[in-house]
N, C-alpha and C positions, 0 to 999 in steps of 0.2 A: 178247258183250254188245251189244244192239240200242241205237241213239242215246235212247232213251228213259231205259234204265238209265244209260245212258252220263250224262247231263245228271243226275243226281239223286244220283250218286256220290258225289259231294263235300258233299253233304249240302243241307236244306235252310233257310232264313231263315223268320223271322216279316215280314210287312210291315212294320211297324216297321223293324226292322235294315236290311231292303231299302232303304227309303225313306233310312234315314239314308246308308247305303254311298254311296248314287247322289246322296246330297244334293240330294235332290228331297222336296215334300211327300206325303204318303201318297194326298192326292189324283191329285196325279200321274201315283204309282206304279198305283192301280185305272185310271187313264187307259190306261197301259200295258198292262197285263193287256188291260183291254176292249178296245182295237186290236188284240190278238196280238201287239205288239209284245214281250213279255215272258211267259213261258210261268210258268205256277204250278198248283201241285197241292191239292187242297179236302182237305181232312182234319178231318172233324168239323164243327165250324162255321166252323174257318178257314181263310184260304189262307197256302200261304207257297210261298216263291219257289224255287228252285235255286240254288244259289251259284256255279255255274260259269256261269248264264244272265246273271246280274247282272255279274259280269266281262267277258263276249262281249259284254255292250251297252253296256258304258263300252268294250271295244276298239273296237268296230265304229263309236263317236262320237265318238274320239279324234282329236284336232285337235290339228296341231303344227307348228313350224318348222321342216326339216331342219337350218337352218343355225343355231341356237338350239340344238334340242337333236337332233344326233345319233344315229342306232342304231348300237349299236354289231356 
């Protein structure tokens, strides 16, 4: 499976869902897309997101205290 299929796997979001997930406004979220910062697929008239992409971009912005909260 090429990174492409790989990323679409898990199925994909409406913006809506996306927007709410990242709890960001849907504004936002087209901000995103239009950077490249967030990949989505055109299907008809609309887009929707990846669901495994919307998780890699809350891990890759996740901010934390080690001493707070541990990995285990």
């Amino acid at each position: 499976m090429n990174k492409k299929e790989e990323l679409v796997s898990e199925g994909l979001v409406s913006t809506k869902l996306a927007a709410e997930f990242l709890g960001v406004s849907r504004t936002t979220l087209w901000q995103l897309m239009n950077r490249h910062e967030l990949p989505w697929v055109h299907i008809g008239r609309a887009r929707y997101i990846p669901k495994r992409a919307l998780i890699q971009l809350a891990v890759d912005n996740l901010k934390w205290s080690e001493s707070r909260f541990p990995l285990k």
